[in-house]
C-alpha positions in Angstrom: -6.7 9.1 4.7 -9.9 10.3 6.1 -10.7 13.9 4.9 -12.5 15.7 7.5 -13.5 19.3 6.6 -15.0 21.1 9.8 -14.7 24.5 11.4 -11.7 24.9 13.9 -13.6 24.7 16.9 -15.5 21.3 15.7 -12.6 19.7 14.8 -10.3 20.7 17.8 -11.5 22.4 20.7 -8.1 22.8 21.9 -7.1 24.2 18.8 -5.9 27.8 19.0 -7.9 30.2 16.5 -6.5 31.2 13.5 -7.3 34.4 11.3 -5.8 32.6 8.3 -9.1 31.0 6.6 -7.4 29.0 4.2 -5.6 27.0 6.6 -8.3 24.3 8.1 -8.2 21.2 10.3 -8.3 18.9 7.7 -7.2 15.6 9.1 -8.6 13.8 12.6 -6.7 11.9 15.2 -7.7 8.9 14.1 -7.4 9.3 10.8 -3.5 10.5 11.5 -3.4 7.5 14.0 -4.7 4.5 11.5 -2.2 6.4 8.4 1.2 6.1 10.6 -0.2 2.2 11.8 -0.6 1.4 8.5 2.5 2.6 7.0 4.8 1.0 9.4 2.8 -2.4 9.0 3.1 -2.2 5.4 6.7 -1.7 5.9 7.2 -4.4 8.6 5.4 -6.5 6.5 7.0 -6.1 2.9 10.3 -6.5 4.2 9.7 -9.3 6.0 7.7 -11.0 3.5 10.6 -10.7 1.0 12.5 -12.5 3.1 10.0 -15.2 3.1 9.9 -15.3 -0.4 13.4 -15.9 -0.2 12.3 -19.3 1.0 11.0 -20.5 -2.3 11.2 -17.8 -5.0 9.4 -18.6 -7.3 5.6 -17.8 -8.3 3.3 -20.6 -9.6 -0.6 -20.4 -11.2 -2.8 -23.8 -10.3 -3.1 -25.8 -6.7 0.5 -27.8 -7.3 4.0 -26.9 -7.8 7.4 -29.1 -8.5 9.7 -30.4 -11.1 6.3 -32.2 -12.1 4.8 -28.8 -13.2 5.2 -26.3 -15.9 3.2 -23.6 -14.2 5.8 -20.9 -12.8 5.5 -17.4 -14.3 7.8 -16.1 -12.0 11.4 -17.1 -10.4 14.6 -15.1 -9.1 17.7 -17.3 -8.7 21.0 -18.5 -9.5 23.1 -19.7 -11.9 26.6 -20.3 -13.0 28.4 -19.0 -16.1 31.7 -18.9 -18.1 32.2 -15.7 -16.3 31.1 -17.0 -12.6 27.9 -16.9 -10.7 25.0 -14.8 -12.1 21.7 -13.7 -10.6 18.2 -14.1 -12.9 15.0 -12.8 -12.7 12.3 -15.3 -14.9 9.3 -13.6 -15.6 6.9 -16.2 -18.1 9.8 -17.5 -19.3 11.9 -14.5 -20.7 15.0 -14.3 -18.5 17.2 -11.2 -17.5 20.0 -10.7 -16.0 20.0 -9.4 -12.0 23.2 -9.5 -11.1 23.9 -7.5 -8.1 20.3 -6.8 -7.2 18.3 -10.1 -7.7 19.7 -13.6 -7.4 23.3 -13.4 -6.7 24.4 -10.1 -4.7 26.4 -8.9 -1.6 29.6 -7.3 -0.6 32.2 -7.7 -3.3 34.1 -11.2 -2.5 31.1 -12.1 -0.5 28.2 -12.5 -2.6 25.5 -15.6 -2.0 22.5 -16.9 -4.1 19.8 -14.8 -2.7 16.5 -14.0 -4.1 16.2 -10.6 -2.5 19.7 -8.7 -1.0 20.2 -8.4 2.6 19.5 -4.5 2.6 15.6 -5.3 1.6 15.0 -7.8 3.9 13.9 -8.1 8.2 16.1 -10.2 9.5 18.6 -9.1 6.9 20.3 -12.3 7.4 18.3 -15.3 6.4 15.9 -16.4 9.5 12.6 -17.5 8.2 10.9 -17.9 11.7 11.8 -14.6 12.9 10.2 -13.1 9.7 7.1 -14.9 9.9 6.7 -13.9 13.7 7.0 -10.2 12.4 5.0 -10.7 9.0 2.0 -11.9 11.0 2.2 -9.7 14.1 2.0 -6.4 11.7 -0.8 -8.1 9.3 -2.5 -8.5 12.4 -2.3 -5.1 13.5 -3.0 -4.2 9.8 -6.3 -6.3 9.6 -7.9 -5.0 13.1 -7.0 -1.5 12.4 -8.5 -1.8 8.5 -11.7 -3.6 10.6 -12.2 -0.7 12.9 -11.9 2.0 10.5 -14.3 0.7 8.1 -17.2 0.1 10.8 -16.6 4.0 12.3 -16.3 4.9 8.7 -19.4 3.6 8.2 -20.9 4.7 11.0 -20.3 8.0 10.6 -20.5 8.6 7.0 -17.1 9.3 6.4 -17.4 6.9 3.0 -20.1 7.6 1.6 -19.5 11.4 2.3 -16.0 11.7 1.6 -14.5 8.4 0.0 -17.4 7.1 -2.5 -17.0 9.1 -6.2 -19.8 10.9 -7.5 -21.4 12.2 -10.2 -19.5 14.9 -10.6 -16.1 13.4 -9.8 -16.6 11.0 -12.5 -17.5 14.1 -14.6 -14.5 16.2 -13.4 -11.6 12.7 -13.9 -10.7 13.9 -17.6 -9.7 17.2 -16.6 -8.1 15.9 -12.9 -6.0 13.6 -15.1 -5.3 16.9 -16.8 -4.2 18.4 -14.3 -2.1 16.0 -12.3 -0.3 15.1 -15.9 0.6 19.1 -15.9 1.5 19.1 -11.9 -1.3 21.5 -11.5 -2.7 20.7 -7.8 -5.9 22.3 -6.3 -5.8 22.4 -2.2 -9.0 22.3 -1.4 -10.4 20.5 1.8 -12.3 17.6 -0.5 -10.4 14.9 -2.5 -10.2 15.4 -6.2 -11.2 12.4 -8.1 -8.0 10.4 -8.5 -7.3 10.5 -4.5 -11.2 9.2 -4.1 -10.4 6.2 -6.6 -6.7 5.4 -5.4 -7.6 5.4 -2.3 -10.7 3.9 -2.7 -8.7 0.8 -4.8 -6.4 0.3 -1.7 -8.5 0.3 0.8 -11.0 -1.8 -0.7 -9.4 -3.6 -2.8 -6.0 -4.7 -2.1 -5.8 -4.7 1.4 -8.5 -6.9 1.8 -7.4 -9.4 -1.2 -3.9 -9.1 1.0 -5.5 -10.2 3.6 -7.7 -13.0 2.0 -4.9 -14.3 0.4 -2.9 -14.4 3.1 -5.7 -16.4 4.9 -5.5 -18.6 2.4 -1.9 -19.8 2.3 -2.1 -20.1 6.3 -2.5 -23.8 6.6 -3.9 -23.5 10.1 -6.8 -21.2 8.5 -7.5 -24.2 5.9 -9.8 -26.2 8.8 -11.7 -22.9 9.2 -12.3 -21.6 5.6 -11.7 -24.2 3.5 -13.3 -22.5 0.3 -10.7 -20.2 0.0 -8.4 -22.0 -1.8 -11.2 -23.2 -3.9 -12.0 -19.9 -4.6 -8.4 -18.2 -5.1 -8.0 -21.2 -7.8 -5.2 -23.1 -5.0 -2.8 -21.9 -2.5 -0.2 -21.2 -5.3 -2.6 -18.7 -7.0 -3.2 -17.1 -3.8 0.6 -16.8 -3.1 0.9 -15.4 -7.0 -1.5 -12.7 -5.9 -0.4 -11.8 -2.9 2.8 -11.1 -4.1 1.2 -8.9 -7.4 -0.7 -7.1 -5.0 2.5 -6.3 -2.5 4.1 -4.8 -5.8 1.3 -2.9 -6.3 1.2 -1.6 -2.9 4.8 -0.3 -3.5 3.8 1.4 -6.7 0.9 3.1 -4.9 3.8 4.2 -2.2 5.7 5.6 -5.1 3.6 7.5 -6.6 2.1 9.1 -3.0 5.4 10.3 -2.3 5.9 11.8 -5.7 2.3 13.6 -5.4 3.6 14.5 -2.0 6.8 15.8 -3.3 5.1 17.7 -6.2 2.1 19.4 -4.5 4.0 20.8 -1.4 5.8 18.7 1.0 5.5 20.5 3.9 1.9 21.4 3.3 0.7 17.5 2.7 3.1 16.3 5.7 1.4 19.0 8.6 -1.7 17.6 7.7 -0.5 13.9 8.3 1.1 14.7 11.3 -0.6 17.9 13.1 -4.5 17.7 10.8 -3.7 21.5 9.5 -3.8 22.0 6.1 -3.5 25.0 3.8 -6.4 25.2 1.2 -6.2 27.3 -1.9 -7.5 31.3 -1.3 -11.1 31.0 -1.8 -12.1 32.9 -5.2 -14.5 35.8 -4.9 -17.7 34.2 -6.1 -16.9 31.4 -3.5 -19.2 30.7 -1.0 -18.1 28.9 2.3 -19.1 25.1 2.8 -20.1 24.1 5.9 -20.1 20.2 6.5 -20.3 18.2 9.2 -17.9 16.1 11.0 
């Protein structure tokens, strides 16, 4: 995610020259490099978490959980009716109908009572051990990866310089709203002010609650940071907002692929993959930006 605006010959010295001046290097090795390690974590990781959820789906608020309780705010499940089996989905009590999708779904004359289907699922069939093997080996890579790139980011200035929102991004957010309401897209080498804050919220925010609140429901970390639970208001809580914060990390995938989609594909996915990038034609009062790596 890192946006790295340098001349050709800074950012690649094996790069052949171009005449073309609006397309730049836009995006570093590394940056590429921690974007692909952290998508196919994510991925690894939400499908195999669904299927641990599939252990106990349900959602509780508080340190306890049981028939003792009336704290669940969310459930997926079960239940049969005059007209057979039928999946549910609970959310703070209101109950709706899943059939199919949620609850009770598979091949026709095969279905089962299962949280999440098959299809959305590593293993697809129901193997808890395996999933938790691959859960934590990807959060792992996840977390060390997140580490290193905030300490080099650090270092070399890419947050304050190209992450942290200023004056005049906060300034300019009415109109980008504006503008990304009406598709309209500048491609310039900088990130407009939405990018800088969604980005900014994932990277700071709910990765590193993911993580933390995936500490937290580890009994094995509960000897080494006992506070967390305290602090997350119980293990329950922190399972509760783990799970909010994986939905929100699909949303976020959503709507990157539609921004994708909308502001040019093949444009957005050379700079992911090879660091070029085409930038908008410079206008005739523009004057060029030099900025260091």
């Amino acid at each position: 995610m890192e946006s790295v605006a340098r001349s050709q010959s800074a950012a690649d010295p094996g790069a052949s020259a171009s005449n073309d001046k609006t397309l730049i290097y836009r995006q570093s090795r590394w940056t590429r490099l921690t974007h692909w390690l952290w998508a196919i974590s994510l991925f690894f990781m939400l499908l195999s978490g669904l299927q641990i959820f599939n252990a106990r789906p349900q959602l509780y608020i508080g340190k306890q959980s049981g028939f003792d309780y009336n704290n669940t705010i969310f459930a997926i499940g079960a239940e049969n009716s005059d007209a057979g089996p039928r999946g549910y989905t609970e959310i703070f009590g209101k109950r709706f109908d899943t059939t199919g999708l949620l609850g009770w779904s598979g091949p026709a004359g095969q279905e089962t009572s299962r949280a999440f289907p098959s299809w959305a699922t590593i293993p697809s069939y129901y193997d808890l051990g395996t999933a938790r093997v691959i859960h934590f080996f990807f959060a792992w890579i996840l977390t060390t990866t997140l580490i290193v790139w905030f300490v080099a980011s650090t270092a070399n200035g890419h947050l304050r310089r190209d992450l942290a929102p200023r004056l005049d991004d906060l300034k300019r957010l009415p109109q980008d709203i504006v503008d990304h309401a009406k598709l309209k897209f500048h491609h310039k080498r900088e990130y407009n002010t939405l990018q800088k804050m969604a980005y900014g919220g994932v990277l700071f925010v709910l990765l590193p609650l993911m993580i933390i609140t995936g500490l937290a429901m580890s009994p094995s970390m509960n000897s080494v940071l006992p506070f967390l639970n305290d602090l997350l208001g119980g293990r329950q809580t922190a399972r509760t907002i783990h799970f909010t914060v994986m939905v929100l990390l699909v949303a976020f995938f959503v709507v990157h692929i539609l921004m994708i989609l909308a502001a040019g594909p093949i444009n957005e996915l050379r700079s992911i993959i090879t660091g070029w990038y085409r930038t908008d034609p410079p206008a005739q009062d523009d004057k060029p930006v030099e900025r260091s790596a």
